[in-house]
Residue frames relative to the residue before (quaternion, step in Angstrom):
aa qw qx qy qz dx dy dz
X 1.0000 0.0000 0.0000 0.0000 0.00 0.00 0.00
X 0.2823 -0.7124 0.5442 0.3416 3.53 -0.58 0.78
X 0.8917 -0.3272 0.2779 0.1435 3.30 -2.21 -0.20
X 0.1138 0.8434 -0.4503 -0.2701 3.67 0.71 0.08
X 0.0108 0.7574 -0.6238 -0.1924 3.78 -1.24 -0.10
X 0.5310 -0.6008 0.5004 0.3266 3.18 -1.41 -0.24
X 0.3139 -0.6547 0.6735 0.1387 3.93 -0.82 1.23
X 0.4071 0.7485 -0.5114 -0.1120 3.54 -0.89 0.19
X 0.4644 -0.7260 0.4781 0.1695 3.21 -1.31 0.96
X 0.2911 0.6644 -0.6865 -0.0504 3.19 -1.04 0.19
X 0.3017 0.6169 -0.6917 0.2236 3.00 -2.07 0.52
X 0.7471 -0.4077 0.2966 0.4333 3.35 -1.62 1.35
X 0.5703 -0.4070 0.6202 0.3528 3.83 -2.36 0.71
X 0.8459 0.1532 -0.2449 0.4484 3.58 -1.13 1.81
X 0.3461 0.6555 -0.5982 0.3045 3.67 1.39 0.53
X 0.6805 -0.3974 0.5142 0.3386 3.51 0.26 -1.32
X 0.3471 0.8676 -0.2930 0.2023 3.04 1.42 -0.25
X 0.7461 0.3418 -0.1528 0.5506 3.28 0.61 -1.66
X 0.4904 0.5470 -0.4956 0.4633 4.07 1.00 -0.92
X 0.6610 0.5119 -0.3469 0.4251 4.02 0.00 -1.68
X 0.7121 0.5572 -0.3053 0.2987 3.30 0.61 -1.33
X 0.7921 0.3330 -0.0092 0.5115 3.28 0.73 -1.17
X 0.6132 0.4163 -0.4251 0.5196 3.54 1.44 0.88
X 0.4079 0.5962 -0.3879 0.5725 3.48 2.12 -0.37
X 0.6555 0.5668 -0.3078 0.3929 3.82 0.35 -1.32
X 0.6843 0.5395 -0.2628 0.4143 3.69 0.81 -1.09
X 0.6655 0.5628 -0.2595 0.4159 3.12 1.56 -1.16
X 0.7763 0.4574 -0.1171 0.4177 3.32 0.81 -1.26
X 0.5621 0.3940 -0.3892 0.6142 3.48 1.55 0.06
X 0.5315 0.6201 -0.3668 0.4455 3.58 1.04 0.09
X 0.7759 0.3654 -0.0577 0.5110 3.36 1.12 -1.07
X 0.5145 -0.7981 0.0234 0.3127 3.05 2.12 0.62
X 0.2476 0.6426 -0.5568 0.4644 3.31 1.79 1.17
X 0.3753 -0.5573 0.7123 0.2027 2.82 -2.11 0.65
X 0.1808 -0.7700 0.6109 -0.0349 3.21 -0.90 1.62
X 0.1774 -0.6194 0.7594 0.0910 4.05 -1.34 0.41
X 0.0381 0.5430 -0.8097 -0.2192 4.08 -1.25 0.23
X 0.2378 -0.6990 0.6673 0.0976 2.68 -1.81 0.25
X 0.6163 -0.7420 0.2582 -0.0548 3.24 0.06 1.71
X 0.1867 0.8311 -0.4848 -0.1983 3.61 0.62 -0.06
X 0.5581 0.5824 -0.4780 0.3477 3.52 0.56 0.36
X 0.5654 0.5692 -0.2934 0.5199 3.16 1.47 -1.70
X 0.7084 0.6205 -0.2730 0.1965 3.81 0.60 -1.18
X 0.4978 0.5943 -0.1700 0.6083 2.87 1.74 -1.36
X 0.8650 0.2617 -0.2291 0.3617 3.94 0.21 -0.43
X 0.6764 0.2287 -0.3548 0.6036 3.46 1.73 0.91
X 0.8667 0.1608 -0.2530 0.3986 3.36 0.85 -0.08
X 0.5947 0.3989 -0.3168 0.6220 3.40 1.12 0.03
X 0.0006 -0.8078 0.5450 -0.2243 3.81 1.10 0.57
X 0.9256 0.1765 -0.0471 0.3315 3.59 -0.34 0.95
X 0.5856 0.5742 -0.2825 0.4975 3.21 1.62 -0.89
X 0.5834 -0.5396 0.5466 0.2641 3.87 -1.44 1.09
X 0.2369 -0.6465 0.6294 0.3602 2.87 -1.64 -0.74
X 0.2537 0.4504 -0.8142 0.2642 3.71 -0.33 1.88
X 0.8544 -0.1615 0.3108 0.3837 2.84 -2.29 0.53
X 0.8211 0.3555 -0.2964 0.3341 3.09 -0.40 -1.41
X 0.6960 0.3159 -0.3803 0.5207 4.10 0.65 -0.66
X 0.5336 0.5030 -0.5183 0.4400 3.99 0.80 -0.63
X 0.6764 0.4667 -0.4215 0.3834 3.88 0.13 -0.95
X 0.6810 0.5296 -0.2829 0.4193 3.77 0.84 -1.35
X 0.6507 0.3998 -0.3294 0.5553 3.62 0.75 -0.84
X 0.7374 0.4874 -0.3545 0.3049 3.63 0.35 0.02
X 0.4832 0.5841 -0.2825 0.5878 3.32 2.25 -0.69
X 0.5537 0.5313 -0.4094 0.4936 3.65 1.18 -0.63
X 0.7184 0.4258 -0.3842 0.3937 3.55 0.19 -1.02
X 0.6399 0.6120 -0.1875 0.4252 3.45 0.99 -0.98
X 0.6471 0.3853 -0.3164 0.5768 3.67 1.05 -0.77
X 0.6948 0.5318 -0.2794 0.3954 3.60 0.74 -0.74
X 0.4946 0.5252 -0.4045 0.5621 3.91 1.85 -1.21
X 0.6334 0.5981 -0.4153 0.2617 3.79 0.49 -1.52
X 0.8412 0.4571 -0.2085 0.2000 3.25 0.38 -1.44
X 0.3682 0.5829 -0.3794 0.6170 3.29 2.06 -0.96
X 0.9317 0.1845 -0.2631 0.1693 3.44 -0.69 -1.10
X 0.4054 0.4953 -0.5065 0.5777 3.36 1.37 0.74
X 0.7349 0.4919 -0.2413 0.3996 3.52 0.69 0.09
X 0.4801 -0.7327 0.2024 0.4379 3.16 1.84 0.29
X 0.4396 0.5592 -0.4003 0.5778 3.74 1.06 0.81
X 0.3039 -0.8011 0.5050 0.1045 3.00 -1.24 1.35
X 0.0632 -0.8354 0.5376 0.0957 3.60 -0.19 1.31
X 0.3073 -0.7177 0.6189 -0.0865 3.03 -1.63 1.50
X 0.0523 -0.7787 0.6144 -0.1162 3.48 0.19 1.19
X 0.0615 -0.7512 0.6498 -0.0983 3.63 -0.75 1.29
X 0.2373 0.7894 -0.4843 0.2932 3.99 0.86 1.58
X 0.8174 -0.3496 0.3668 0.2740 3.46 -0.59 0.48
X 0.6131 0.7576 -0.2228 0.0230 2.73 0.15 -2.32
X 0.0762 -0.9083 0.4112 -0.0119 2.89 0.69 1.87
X 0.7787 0.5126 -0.2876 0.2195 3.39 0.72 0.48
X 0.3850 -0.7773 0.3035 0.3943 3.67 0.19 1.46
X 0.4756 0.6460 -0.5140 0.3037 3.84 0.47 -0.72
X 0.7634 0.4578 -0.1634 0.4254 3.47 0.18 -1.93
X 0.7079 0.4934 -0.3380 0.3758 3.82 0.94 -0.62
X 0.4583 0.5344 -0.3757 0.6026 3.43 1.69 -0.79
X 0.6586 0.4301 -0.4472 0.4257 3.96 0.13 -1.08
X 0.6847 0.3821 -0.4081 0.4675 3.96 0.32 -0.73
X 0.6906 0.5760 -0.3550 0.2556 3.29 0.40 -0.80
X 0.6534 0.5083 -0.2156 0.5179 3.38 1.47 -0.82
X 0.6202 0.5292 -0.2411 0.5265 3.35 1.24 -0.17
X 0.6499 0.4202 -0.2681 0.5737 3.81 1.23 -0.62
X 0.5607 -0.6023 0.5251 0.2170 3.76 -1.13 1.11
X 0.8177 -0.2020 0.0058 0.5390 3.20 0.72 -1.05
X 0.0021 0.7759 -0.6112 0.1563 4.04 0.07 1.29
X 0.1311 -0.7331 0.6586 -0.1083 3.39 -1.50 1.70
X 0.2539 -0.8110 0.5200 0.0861 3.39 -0.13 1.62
X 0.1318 -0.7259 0.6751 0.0002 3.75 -0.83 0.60
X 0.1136 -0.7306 0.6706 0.0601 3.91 -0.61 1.27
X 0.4327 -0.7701 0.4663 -0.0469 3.11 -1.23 0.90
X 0.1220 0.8937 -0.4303 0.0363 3.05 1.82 0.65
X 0.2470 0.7769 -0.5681 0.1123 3.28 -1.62 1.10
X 0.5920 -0.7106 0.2565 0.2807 3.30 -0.42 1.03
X 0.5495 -0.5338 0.4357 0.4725 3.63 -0.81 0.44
X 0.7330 0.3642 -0.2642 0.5102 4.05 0.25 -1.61
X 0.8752 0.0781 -0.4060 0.2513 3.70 0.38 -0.01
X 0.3478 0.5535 -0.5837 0.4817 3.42 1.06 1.05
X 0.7220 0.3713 -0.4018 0.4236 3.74 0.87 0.37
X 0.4832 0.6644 -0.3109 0.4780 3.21 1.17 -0.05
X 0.7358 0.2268 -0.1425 0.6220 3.53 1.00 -0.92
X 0.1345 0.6980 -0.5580 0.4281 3.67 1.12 0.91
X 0.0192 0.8426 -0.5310 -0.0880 3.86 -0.63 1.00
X 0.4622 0.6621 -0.1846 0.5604 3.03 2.37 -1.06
X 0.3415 -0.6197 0.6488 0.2800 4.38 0.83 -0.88
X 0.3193 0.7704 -0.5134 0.2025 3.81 1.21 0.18
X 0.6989 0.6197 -0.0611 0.3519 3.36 0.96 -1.06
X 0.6921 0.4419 -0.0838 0.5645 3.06 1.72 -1.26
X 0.6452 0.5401 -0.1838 0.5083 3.43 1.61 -0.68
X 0.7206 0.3152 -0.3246 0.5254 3.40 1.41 -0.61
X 0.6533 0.5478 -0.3839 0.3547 3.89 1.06 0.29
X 0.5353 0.6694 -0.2900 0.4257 2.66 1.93 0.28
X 0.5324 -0.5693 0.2944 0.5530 2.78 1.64 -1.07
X 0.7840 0.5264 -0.1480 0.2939 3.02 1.15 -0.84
X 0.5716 0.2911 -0.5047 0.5778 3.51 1.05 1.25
X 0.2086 -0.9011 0.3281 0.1919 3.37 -0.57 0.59
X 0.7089 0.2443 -0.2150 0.6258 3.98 -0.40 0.36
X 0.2834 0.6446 -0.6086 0.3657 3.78 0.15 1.75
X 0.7108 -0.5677 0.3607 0.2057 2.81 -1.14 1.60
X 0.8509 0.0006 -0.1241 0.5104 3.48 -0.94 1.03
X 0.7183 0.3537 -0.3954 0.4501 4.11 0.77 0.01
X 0.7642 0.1589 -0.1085 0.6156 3.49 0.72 -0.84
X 0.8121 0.3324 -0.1550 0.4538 3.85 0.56 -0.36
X 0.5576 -0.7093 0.2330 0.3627 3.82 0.06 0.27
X 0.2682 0.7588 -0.5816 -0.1186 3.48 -0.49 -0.26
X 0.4190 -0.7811 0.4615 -0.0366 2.94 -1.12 1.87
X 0.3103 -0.8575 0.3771 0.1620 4.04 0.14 1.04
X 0.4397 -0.5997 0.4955 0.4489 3.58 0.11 0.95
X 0.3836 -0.6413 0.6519 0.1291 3.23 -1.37 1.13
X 0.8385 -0.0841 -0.1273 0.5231 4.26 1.05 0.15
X 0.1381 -0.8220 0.5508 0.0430 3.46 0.72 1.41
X 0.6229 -0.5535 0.3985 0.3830 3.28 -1.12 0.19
X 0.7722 0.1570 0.1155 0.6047 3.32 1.50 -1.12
X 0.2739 0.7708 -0.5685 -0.0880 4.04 -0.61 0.34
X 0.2192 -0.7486 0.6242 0.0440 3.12 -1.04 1.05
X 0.4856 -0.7353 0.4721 0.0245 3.36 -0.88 0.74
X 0.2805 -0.7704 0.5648 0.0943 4.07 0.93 1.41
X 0.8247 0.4105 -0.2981 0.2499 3.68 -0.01 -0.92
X 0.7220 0.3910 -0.1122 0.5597 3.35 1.42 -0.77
X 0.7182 0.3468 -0.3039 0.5211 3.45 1.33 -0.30
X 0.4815 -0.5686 0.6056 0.2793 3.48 -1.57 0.21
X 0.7512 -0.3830 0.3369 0.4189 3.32 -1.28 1.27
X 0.7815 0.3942 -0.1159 0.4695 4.00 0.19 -2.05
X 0.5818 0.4369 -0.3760 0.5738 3.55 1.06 -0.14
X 0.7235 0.4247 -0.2728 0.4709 3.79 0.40 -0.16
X 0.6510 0.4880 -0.2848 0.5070 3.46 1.41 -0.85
X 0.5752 0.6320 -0.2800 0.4374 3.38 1.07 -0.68
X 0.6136 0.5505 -0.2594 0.5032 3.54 0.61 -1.85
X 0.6613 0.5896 -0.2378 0.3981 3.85 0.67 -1.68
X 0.7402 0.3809 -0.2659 0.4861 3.63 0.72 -1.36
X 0.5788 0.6539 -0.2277 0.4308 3.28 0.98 -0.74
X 0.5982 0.3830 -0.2324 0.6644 3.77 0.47 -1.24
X 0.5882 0.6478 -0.3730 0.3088 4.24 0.34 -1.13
X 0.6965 0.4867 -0.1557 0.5037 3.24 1.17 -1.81
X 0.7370 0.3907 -0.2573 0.4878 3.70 0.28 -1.29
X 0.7520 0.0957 -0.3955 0.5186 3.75 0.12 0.18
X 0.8535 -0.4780 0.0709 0.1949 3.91 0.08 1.27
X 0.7467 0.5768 -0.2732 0.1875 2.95 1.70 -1.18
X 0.7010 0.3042 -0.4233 0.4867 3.38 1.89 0.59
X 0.2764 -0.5564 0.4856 0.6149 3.91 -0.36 -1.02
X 0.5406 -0.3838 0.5791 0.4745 3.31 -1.55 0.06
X 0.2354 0.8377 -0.3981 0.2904 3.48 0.63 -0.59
X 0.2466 0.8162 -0.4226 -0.3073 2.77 0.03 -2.11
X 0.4743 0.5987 -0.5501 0.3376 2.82 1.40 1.25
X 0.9042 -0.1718 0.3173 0.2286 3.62 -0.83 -0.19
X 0.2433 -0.7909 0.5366 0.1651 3.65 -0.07 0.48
């Protein structure tokens, strides 16, 4: 059975997160790992069913994603959580809890994560008029030593996927191989 670990993304609604996420998955079920993303939207509407967004449900719906990334990848399945999770406390807490866990920051500007804004999410919460959104009205705190940050605004999609597989291989958690651990 190969190695599982834990991929995890964070970074502001419209870094790139879930897209990376689910172009990293293709790869690694290509290269014959069993892979799981974990969704934070999808997550929020079967398992975090109901919880707000204060601190106190954002932190809980993230320990969920985390208790759920833990177990797959102690179980030889690479889980790939692609959440927001705009707080650094709770990611250090998962991290210390995950055998092996590879943070991936999602770095994108405010003006051009509003620019590519199809939804007006961005414009609506600098207006005021959605309240508690990530990084205008509500915080979002940048890992202070991610494992990896890539940069959505200045890179292309294949320039980020690359960097990702790359950086993946040289600290172990695939083979260049591409077979299995």
């Amino acid at each position: 059975m190969s190695k599982g670990f834990t991929l995890w993304f964070t970074g502001m609604s419209g870094a790139g997160k879930s897209t990376l996420a689910n172009l990293v998955a293709e790869e690694l079920r290509a290269r014959g790992h069993r892979v799981e993303v974990l969704d934070g939207d999808e997550i929020r509407t079967h398992l975090s069913k109901g919880l707000g967004f204060s601190k106190a449900d954002r932190d809980t719906n993230i320990r969920r994603i985390g208790y759920v990334a833990r177990l797959l990848s102690r179980n030889g399945v690479v889980a790939i959580s692609a959440a927001i999770s705009p707080y650094r406390d709770i990611r250090d807490e998962l991290r210390g809890q995950h055998e092996r866990f590879f943070e991936v920051y999602m770095h994108c500007a405010i003006e051009k994560l509003s620019e590519r804004d199809v939804k007006g999410l961005y414009k609506k919460a600098l207006a005021g008029e959605i309240k508690n959104f990530t990084g205008i009205s509500d915080p979002y705190e940048p890992p202070v030593n991610p494992d990896l940050v890539l940069d959505s605004g200045t890179e292309t999609v294949d320039e980020s996927y690359k960097k990702l597989i790359r950086r993946l291989e040289e600290v172990g958690c695939i083979n260049p191989s591409g077979r299995p651990q």
